[in-house]
N, C-alpha and C positions, 0 to 999 in steps of 0.2 A: 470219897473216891476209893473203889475200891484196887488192894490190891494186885501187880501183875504177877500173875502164876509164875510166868517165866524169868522172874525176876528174885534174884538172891536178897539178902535185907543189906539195907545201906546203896542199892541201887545198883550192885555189881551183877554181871551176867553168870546164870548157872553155864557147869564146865562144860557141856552139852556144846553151849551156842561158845564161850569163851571159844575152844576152839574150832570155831566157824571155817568152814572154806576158805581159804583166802580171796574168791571171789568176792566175799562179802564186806570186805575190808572198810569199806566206802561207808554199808549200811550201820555196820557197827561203831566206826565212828561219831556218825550223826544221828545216832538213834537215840542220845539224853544222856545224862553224868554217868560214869561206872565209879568205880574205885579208884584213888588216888595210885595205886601198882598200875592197875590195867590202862588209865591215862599216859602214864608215863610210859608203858608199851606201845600205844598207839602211837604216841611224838617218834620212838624209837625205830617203828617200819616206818614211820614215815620218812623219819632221816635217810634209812637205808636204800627206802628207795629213792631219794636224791642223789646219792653219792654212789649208788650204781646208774643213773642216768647221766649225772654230770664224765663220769669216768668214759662213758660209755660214749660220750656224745662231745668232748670237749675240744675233738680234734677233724670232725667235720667239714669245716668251714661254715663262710658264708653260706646260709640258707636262706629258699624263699620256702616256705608253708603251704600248701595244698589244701584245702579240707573239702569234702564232698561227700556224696552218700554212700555208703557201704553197698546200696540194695541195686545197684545197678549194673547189671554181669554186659560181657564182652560184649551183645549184641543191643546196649541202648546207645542213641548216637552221642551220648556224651562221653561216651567212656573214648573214642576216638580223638574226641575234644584234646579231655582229659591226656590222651598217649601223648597226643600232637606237642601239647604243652609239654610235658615235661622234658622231650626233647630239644624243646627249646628254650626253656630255661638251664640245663645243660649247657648249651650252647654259647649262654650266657655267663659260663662259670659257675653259676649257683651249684650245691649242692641243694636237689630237690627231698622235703622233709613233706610227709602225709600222720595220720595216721594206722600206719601202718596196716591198714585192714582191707578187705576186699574193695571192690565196686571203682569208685572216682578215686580212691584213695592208691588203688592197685594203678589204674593207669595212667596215673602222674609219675608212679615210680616204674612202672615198665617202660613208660617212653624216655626214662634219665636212664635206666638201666640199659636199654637197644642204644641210646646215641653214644654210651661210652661214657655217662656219669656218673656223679656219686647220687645214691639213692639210700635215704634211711628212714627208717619207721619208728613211733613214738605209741606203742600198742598197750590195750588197760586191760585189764581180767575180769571177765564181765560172766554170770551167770548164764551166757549162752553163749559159751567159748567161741572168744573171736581168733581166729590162727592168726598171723604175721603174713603177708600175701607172700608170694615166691621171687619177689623183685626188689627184694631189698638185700643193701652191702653191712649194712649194719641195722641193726633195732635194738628195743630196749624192751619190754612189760610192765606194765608199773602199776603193784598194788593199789593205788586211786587215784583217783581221776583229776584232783587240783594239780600232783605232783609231775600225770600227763602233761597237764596246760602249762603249766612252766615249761616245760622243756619243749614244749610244742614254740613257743613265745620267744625263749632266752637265743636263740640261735639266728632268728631268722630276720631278714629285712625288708619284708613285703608278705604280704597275705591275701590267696588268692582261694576264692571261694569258687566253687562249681556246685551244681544246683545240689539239694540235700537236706535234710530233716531236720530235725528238733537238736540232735548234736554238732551240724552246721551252724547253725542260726547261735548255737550257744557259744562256737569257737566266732564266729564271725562277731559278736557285739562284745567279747572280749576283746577282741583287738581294737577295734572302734571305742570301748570305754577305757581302755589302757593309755591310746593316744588322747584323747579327750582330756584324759584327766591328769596328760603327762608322766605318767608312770613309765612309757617306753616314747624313742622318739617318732615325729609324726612320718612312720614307712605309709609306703603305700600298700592299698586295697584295693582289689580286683574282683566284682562278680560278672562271671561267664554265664553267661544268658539273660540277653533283655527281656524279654517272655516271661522268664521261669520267676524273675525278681521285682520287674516292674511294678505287682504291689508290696512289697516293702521299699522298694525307693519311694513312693507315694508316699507309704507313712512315713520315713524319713522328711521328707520334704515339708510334711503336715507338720513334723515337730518343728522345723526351721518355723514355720507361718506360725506354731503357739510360742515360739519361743523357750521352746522345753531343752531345745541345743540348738548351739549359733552353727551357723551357716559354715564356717571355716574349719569345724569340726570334720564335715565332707570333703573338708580341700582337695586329701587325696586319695579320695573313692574315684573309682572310676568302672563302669556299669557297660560291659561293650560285650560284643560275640567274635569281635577281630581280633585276632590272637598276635598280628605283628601291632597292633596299638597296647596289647600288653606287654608285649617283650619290650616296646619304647619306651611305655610307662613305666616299666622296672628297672629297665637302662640308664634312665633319666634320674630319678627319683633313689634309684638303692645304688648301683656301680657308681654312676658320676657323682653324686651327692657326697657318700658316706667314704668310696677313694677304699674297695674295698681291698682286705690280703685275706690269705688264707695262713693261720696257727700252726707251726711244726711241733711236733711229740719232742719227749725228753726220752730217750731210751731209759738212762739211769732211773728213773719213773714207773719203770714196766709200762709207757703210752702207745700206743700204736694208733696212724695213720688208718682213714677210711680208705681201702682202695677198690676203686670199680674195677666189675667183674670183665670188662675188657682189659685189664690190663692185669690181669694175674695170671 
């Protein structure tokens, strides 16, 4: 095998790519062993950005999770879906969490933002700069994308999916393999649009029939386009269930409180 040009001896990166964009943060991690320094660099922004997302995020509340697709501007009729929701889960107390980015994501948090809630964004640095939409009370950026899904994950007690690509489908069966495998308790899950999903519930169903996942694993999926059977399913299943409160800041701390933009 021959060797890689780009490549220092001992497997470390020449300075060139060492200091890489920070966009790249993700690639360079997963791109094969470097140096024993530069590993220990990478654990280190990885920490950092944990503990600028936990600080940033600790005093939230209760969240439900939103995920949907970036690529769908004001005029597709989900993004109205999308508003409708988030003012009512608002409604419901939740603070609404997306990722922070355009499309389905934007108008979960514009319609928490218009009803008078908390709205916050969990945004990653991606080689084709995604901004923070303009409807959020707080957000965070996070050098990569595992550190994203944690904190997409750690806050919230229900997961609600609205139709959306390759990055949907990857937050959507983390939640489902998380519950599955008991790592977090069994919240519920939500997809908005019978249409748009109907062939993955099929395959879901297909796995129940090979028995690749048991049937209870779905308990609490639920697959509707009525949005007051979701707010019931979140009522049901996250507030009455789990008896939820909301976390007060330490001042002594330097914490501060999320507060929506109607009430500042």
């Amino acid at each position: 095998m021959q060797d890689d040009p780009q490549r220092r001896p001992g497997g470390d990166l020449p300075w060139s790519r060492r200091e890489a964009p920070h966009r790249e943060s993700d690639r360079i991690a997963l791109e094969g062993p470097h140096s024993r320094s530069r590993e220990l660099w990478l654990v280190v922004r990885a920490l950092r950005d944990f503990i600028v997302g936990f600080r940033a995020l600790h005093f939230v509340g209760p969240c439900v999770t939103v995920f949907g697709s970036a690529r769908c501007g004001e005029e597709h009729p989900y993004y109205g879906v999308g508003r409708d929701l988030g003012r009512r889960l608002s409604g419901l107390g939740f603070t609404v969490m997306t990722g922070g980015g355009p499309g389905l994501m934007e108008a979960a948090n514009r319609g928490a933002r218009e009803a008078g809630g908390r709205s916050v964004g969990c945004n990653v640095k991606l080689p084709a700069e995604q901004q923070p939409n303009a409807y959020l009370d707080r957000s965070v950026t996070c050098e990569y994308f595992f550190v994203r899904k944690v904190l997409l994950f750690k806050y919230s007690y229900g997961f609600i999916a609205l139709p959306g690509g390759l990055g949907t489908m990857d937050e959507l069966f983390e939640a489902l393999t998380l519950i599955q495998t008991r790592k977090i308790d069994n919240f519920p899950v939500v997809l908005i649009g019978r249409t748009y999903w109907a062939p993955l519930v099929e395959l879901l169903h297909q796995m129940v029939m090979e028995h690749t996942i048991d049937a209870g694993d779905l308990k609490l999926l639920l697959v509707t386009d009525d949005l007051d059977a979701v707010v019931a399913h979140i009522e049901r299943n996250s507030v009455q269930r789990f008896g939820l409160r909301r976390p007060w800041p330490s001042r002594w701390l330097g914490e501060r409180a999320v507060v929506p933009a109607a009430s500042r």
